[in-house]
C-alpha positions in Angstrom: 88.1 100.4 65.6 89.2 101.0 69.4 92.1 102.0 71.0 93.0 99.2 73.3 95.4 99.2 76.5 98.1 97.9 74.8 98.2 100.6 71.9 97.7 103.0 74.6 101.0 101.5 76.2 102.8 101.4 73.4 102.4 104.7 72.2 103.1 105.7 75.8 106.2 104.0 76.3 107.4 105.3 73.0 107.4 109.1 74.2 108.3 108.6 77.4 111.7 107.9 79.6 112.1 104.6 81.1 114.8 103.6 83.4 115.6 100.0 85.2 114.9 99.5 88.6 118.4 99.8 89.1 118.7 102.7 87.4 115.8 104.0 90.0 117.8 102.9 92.6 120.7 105.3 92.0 118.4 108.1 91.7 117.0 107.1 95.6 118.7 109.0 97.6 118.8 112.3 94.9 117.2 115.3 96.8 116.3 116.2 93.3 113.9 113.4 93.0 111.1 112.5 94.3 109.5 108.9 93.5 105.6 108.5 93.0 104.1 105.3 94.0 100.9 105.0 91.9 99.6 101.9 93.3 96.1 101.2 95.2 96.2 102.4 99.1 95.5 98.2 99.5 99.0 97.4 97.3 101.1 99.4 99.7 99.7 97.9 102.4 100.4 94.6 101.7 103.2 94.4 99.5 104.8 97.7 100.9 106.5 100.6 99.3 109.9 102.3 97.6 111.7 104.1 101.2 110.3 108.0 101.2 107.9 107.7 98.1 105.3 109.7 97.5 101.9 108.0 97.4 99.4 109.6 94.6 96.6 107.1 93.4 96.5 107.1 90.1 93.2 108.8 89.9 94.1 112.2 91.3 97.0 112.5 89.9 96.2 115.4 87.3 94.0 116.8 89.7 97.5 117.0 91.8 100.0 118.0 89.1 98.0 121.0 87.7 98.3 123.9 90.0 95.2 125.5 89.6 93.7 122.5 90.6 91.9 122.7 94.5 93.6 119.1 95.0 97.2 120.5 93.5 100.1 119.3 95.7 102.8 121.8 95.9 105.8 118.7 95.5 104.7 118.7 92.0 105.5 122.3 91.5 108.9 121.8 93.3 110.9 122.0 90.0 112.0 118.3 91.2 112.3 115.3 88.6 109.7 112.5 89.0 110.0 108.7 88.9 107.0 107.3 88.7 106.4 103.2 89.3 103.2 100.9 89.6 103.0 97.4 90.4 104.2 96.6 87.0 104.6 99.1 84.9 101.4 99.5 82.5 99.7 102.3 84.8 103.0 104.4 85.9 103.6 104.3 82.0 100.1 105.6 81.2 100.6 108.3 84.3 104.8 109.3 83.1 102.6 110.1 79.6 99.8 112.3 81.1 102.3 114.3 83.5 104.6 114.8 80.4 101.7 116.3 78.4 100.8 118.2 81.2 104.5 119.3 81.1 105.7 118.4 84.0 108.6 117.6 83.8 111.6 115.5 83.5 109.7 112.8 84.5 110.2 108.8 83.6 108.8 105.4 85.0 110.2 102.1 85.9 109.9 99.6 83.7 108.4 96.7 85.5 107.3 98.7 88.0 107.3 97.8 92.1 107.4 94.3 91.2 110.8 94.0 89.3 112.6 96.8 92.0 111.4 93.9 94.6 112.5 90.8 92.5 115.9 92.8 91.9 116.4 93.6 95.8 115.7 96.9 95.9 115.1 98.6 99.3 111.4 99.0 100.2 109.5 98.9 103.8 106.7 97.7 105.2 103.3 99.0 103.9 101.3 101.6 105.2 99.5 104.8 104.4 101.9 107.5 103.0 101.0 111.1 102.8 101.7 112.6 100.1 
């Protein structure tokens, strides 16, 4: 029998560190931390982003982490502690899970992702393309 999404979630979620958007928030303005926005380039445009997060699509992202990698970005060899966040928390779980096997680390996700840190009124900014 497969492996569906959900399984896949829930055997994420249940290795991995997951904070509120509120507890998120308090980490904002941590020079220790560095959030990851995992969303499509088209989702930060529109529904724009967490102020000073990093923007990785979800499809590079190991291609970023590991350092030998031609794509690695050095932020993720910074010794800095990631928070990673979606739109509603099913990919950034997925992503917290892959970067902790590929032990990087401390690294967590919000739980509910972009959407819940809006609906709690959370900072964020207009969209727009943001280096990474």
């Amino acid at each position: 029998m497969k492996k569906g999404y959900r399984e896949l979630l829930d055997e994420a979620n249940a290795e991995i560190e997951v904070v509120s958007p509120e507890e998120a928030a308090g980490l904002l303005d941590d020079e220790g931390t560095i959030f990851v926005d995992l969303r499509d380039p088209r989702e930060v445009e529109r529904d724009g982003q967490i102020p000073g997060a990093k923007h990785v699509t979800r499809g590079m992202l190991e291609f970023w982490i590991d350092p030998e990698s031609p794509y690695h970005k050095p932020f993720f060899a910074s010794g800095k502690s990631f928070v990673f966040f979606c739109a509603g928390g099913w990919r950034s779980a997925l992503a917290t899970k892959t970067a902790q096997d590929m032990r990087l680390s401390p690294v967590k996700h919000i739980l509910g992702g972009y959407t819940a840190w809006k609906a709690a009124g959370l900072p964020v900014e207009p969209g727009g393309r943001k280096k990474a």
